[in-house]
N, CA, C and O atoms as a GROMACS GRO file, in nm:
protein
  344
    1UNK      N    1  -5.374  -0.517   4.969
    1UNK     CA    2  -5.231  -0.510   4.956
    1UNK      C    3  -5.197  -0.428   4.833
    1UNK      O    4  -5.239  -0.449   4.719
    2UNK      N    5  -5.131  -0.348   4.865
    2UNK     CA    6  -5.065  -0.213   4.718
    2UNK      C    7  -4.935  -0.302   4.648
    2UNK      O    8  -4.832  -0.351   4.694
    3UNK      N    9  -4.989  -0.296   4.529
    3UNK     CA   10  -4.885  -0.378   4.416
    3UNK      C   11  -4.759  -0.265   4.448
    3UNK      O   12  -4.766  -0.149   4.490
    4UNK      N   13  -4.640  -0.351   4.410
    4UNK     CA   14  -4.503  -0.235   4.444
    4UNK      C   15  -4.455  -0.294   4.282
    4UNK      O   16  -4.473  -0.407   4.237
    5UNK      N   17  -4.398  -0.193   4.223
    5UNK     CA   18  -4.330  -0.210   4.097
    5UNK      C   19  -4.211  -0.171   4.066
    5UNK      O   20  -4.191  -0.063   4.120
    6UNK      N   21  -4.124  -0.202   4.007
    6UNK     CA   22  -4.026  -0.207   4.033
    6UNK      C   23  -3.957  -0.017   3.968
    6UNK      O   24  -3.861   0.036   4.024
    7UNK      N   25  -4.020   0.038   3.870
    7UNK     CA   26  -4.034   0.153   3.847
    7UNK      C   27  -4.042   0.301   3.976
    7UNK      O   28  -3.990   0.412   3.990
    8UNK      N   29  -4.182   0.179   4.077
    8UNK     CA   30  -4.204   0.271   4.164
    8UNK      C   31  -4.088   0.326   4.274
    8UNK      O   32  -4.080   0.440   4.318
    9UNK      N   33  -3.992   0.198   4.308
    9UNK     CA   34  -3.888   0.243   4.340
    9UNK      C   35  -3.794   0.320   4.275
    9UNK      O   36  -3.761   0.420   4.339
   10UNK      N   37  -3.735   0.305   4.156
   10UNK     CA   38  -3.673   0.370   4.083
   10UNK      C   39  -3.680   0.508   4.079
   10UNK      O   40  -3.595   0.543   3.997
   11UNK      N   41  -3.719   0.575   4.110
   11UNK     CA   42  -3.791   0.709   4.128
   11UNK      C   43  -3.676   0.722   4.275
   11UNK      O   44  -3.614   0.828   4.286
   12UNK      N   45  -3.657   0.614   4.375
   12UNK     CA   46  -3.592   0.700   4.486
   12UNK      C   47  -3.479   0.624   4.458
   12UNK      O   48  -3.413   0.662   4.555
   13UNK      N   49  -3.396   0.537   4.392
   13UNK     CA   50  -3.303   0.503   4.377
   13UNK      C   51  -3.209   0.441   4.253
   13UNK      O   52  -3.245   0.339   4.195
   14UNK      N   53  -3.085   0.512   4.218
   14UNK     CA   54  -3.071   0.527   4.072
   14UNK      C   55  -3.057   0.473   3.961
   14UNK      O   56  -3.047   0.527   3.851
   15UNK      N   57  -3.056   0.319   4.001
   15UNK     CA   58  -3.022   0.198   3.916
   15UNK      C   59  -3.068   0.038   3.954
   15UNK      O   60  -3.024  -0.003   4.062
   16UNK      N   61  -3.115  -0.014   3.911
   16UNK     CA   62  -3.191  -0.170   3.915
   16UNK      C   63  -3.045  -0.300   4.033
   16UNK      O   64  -3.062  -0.385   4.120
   17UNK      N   65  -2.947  -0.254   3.979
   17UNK     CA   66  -2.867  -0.328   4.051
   17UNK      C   67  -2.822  -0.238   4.175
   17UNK      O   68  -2.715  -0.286   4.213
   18UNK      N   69  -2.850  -0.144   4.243
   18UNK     CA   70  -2.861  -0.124   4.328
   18UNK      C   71  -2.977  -0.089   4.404
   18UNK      O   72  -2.951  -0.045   4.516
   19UNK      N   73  -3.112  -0.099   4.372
   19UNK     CA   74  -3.205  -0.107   4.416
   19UNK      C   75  -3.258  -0.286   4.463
   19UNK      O   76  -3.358  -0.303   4.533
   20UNK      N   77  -3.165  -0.414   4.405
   20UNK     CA   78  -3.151  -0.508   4.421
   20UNK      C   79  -3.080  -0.521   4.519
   20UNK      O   80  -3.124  -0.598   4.605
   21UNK      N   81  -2.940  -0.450   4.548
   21UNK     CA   82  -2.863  -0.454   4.698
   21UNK      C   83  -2.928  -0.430   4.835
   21UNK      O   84  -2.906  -0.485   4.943
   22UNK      N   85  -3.021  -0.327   4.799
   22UNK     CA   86  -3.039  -0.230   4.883
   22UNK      C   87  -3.170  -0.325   4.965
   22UNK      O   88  -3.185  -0.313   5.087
   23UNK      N   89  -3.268  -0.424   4.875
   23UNK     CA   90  -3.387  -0.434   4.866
   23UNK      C   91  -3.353  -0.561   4.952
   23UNK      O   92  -3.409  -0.564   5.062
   24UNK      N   93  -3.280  -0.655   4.924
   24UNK     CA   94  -3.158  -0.779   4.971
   24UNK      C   95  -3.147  -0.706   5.115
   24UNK      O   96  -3.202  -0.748   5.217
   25UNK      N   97  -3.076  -0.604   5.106
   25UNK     CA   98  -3.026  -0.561   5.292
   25UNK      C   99  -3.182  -0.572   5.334
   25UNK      O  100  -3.219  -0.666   5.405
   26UNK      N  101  -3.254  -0.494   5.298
   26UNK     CA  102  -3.363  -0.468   5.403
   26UNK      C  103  -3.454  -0.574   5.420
   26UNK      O  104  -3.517  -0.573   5.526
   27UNK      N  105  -3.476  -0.661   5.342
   27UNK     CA  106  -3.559  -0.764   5.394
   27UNK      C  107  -3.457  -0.868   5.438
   27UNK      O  108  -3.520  -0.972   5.460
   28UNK      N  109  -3.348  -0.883   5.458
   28UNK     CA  110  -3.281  -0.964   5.567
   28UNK      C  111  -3.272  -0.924   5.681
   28UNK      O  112  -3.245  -0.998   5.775
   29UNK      N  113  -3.301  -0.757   5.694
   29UNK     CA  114  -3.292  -0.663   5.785
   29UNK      C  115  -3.440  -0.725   5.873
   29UNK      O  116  -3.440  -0.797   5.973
   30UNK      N  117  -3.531  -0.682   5.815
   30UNK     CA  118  -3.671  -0.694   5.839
   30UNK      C  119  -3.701  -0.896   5.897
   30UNK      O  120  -3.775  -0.936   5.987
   31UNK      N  121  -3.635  -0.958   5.828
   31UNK     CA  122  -3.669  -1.124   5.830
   31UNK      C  123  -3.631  -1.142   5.960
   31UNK      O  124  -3.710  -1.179   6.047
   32UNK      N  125  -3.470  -1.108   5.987
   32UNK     CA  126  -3.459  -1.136   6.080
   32UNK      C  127  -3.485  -1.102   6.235
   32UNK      O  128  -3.467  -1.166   6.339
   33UNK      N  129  -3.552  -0.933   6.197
   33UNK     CA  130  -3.606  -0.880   6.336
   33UNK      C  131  -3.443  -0.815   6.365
   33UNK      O  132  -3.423  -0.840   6.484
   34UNK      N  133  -3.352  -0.762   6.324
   34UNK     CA  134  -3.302  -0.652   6.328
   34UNK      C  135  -3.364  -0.500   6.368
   34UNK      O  136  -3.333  -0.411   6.446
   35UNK      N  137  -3.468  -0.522   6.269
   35UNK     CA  138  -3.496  -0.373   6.236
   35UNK      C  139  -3.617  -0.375   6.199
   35UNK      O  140  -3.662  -0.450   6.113
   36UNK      N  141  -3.697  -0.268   6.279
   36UNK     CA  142  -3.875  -0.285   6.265
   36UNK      C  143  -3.890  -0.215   6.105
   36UNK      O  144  -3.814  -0.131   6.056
   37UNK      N  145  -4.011  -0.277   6.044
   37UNK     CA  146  -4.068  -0.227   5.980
   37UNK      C  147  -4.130  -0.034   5.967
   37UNK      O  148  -4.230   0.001   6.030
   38UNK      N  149  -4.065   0.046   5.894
   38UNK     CA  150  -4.148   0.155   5.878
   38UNK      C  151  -4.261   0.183   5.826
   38UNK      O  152  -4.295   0.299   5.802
   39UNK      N  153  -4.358   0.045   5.793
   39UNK     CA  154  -4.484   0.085   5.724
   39UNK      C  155  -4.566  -0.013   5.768
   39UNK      O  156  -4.527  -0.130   5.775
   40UNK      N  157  -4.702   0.028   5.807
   40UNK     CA  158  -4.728  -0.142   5.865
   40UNK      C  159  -4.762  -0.287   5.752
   40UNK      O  160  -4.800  -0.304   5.636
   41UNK      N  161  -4.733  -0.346   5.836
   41UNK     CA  162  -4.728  -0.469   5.734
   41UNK      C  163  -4.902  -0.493   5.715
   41UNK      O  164  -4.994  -0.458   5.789
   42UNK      N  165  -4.903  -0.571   5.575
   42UNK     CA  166  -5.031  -0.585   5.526
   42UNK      C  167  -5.042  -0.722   5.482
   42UNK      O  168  -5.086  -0.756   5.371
   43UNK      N  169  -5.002  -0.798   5.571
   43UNK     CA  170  -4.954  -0.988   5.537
   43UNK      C  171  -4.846  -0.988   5.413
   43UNK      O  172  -4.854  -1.073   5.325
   44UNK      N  173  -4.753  -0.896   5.411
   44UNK     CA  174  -4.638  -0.887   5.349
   44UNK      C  175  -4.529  -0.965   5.389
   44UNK      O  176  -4.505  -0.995   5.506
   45UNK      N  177  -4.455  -1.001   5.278
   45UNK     CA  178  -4.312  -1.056   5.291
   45UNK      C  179  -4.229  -1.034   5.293
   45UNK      O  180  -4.183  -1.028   5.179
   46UNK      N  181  -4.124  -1.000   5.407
   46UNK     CA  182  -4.004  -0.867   5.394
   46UNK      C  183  -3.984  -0.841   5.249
   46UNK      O  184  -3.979  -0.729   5.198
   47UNK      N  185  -3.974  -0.943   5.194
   47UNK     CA  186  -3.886  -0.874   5.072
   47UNK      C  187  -4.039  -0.750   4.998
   47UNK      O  188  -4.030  -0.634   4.958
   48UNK      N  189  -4.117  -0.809   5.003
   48UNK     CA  190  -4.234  -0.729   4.937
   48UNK      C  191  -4.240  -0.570   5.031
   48UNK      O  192  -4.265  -0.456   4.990
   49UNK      N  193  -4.210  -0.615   5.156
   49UNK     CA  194  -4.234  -0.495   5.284
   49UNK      C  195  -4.104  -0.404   5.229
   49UNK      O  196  -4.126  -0.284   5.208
   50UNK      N  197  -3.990  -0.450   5.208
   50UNK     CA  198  -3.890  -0.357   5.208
   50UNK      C  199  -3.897  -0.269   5.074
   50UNK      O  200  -3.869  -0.149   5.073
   51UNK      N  201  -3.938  -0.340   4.963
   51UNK     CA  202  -3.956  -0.246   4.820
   51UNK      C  203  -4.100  -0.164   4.845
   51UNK      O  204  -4.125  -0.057   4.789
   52UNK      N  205  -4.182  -0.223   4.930
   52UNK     CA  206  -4.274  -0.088   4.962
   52UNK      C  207  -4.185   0.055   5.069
   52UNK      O  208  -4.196   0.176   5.050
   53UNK      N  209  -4.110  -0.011   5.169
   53UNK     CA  210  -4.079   0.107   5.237
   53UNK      C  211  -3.941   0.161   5.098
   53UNK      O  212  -3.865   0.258   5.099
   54UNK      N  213  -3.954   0.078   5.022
   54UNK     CA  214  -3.778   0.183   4.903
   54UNK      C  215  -3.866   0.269   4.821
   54UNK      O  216  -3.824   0.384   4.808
   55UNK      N  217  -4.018   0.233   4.743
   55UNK     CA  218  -4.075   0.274   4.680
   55UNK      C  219  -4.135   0.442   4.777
   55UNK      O  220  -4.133   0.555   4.728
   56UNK      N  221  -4.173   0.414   4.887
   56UNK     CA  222  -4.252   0.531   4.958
   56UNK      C  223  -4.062   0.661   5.034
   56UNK      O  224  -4.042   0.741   5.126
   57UNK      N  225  -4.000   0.615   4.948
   57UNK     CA  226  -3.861   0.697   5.025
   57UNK      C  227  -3.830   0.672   5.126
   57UNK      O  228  -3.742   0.749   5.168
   58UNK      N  229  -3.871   0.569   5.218
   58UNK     CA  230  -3.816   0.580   5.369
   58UNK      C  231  -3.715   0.475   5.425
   58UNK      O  232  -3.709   0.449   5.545
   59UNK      N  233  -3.603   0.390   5.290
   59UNK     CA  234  -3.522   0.333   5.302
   59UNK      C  235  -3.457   0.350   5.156
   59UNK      O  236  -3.502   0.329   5.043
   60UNK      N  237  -3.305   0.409   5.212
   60UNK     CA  238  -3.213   0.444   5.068
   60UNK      C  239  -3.072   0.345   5.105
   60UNK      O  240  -3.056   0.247   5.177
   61UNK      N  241  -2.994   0.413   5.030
   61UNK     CA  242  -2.876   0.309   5.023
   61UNK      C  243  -2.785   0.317   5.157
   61UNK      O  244  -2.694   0.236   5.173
   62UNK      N  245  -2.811   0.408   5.245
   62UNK     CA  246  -2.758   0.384   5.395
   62UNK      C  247  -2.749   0.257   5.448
   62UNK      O  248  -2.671   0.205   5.529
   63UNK      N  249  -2.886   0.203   5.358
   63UNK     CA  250  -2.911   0.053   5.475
   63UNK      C  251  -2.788  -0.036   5.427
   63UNK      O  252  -2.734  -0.110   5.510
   64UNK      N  253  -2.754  -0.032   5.327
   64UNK     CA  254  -2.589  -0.101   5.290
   64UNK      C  255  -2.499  -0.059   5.393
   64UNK      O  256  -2.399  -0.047   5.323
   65UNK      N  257  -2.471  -0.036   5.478
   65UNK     CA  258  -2.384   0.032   5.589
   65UNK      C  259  -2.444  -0.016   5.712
   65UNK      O  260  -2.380   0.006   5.815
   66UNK      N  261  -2.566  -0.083   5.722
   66UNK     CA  262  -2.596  -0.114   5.865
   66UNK      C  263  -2.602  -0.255   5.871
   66UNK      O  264  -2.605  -0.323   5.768
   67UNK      N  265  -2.605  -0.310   5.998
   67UNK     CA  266  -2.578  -0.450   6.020
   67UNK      C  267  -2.696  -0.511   6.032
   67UNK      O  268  -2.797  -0.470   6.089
   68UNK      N  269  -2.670  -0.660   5.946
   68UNK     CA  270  -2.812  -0.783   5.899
   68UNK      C  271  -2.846  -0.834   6.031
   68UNK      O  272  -2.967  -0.840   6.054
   69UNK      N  273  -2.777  -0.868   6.112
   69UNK     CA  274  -2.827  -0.964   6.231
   69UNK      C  275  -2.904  -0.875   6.349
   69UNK      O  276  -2.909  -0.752   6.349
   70UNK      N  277  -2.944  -0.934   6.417
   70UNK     CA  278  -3.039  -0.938   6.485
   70UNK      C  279  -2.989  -0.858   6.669
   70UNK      O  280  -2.971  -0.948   6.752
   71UNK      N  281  -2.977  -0.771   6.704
   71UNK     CA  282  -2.880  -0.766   6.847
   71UNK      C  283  -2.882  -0.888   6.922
   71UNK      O  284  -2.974  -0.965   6.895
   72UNK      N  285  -2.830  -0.908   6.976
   72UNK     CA  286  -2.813  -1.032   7.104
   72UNK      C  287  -2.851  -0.961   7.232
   72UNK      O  288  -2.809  -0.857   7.284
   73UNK      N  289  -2.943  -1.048   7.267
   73UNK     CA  290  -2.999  -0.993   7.401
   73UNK      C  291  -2.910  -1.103   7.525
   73UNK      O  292  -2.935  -1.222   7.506
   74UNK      N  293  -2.832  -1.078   7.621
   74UNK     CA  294  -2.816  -1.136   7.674
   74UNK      C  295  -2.944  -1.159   7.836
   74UNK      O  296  -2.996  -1.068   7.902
   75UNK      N  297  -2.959  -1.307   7.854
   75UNK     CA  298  -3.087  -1.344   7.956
   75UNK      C  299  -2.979  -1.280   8.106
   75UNK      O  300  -2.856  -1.276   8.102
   76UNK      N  301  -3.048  -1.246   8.202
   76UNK     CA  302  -2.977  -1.246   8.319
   76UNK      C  303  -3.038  -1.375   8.379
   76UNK      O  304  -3.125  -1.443   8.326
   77UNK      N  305  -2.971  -1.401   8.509
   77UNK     CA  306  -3.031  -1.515   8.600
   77UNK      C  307  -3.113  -1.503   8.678
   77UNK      O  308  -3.096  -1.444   8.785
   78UNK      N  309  -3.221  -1.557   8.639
   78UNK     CA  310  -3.345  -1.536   8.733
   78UNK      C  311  -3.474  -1.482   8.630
   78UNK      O  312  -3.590  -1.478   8.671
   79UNK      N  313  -3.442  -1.447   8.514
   79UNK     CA  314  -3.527  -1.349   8.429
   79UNK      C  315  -3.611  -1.460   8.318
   79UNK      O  316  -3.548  -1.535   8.244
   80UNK      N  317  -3.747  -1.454   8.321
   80UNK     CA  318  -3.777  -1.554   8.236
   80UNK      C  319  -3.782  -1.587   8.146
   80UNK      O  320  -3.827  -1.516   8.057
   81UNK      N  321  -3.724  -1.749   8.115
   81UNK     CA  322  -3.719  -1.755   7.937
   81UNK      C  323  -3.731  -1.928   7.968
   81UNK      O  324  -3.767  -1.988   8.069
   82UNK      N  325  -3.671  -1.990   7.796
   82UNK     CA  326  -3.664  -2.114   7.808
   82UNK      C  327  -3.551  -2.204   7.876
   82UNK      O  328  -3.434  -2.180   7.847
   83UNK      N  329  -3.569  -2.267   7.930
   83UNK     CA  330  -3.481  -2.339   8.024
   83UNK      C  331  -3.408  -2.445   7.964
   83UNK      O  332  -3.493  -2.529   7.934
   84UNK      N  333  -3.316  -2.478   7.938
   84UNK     CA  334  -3.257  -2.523   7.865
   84UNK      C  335  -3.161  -2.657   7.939
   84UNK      O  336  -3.053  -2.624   7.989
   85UNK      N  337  -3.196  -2.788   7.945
   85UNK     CA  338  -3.144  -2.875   8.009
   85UNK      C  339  -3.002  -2.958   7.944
   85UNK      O  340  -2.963  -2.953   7.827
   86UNK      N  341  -2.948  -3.022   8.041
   86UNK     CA  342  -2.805  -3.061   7.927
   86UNK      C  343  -2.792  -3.180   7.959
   86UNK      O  344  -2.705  -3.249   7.906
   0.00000   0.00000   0.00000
């Protein structure tokens, strides 16, 4: 596992309190299965996964503009899943 430091990001983004916003979006991004990972994971923890993908340039402050949750898949009838009794 590659140590991430907090320097190493700094280099792609311009200030500590926004490299904290940014770092916040993407591993809520990542936790919740929003949004795949761009690097493969190495038994990482979003939050550790997302300051590696801020540190390597391939997540900037855009991700403040995109949405935390997860899409909603709606099931059709007949299509398999868990069955849910009432």
């Amino acid at each position: 596992m590659a140590r991430v430091t907090v320097e190493d990001c700094l280099e792609n983004v311009e200030n500590r309190f926004k490299l904290v916003m940014i770092s916040t979006q993407r591993a809520r991004q990542l936790a919740r299965g929003s949004r795949d990972a761009l690097l493969p994971w190495e038994n990482d923890k979003p939050t550790v996964m997302a300051l590696r993908e801020i540190a390597a340039g391939l997540v900037d402050k855009s991700v403040l503009d995109e949405p935390i949750e997860a899409p909603v898949r709606i099931r059709h009838e007949g299509e398999p899943g868990i069955a849910i009794e009432e």
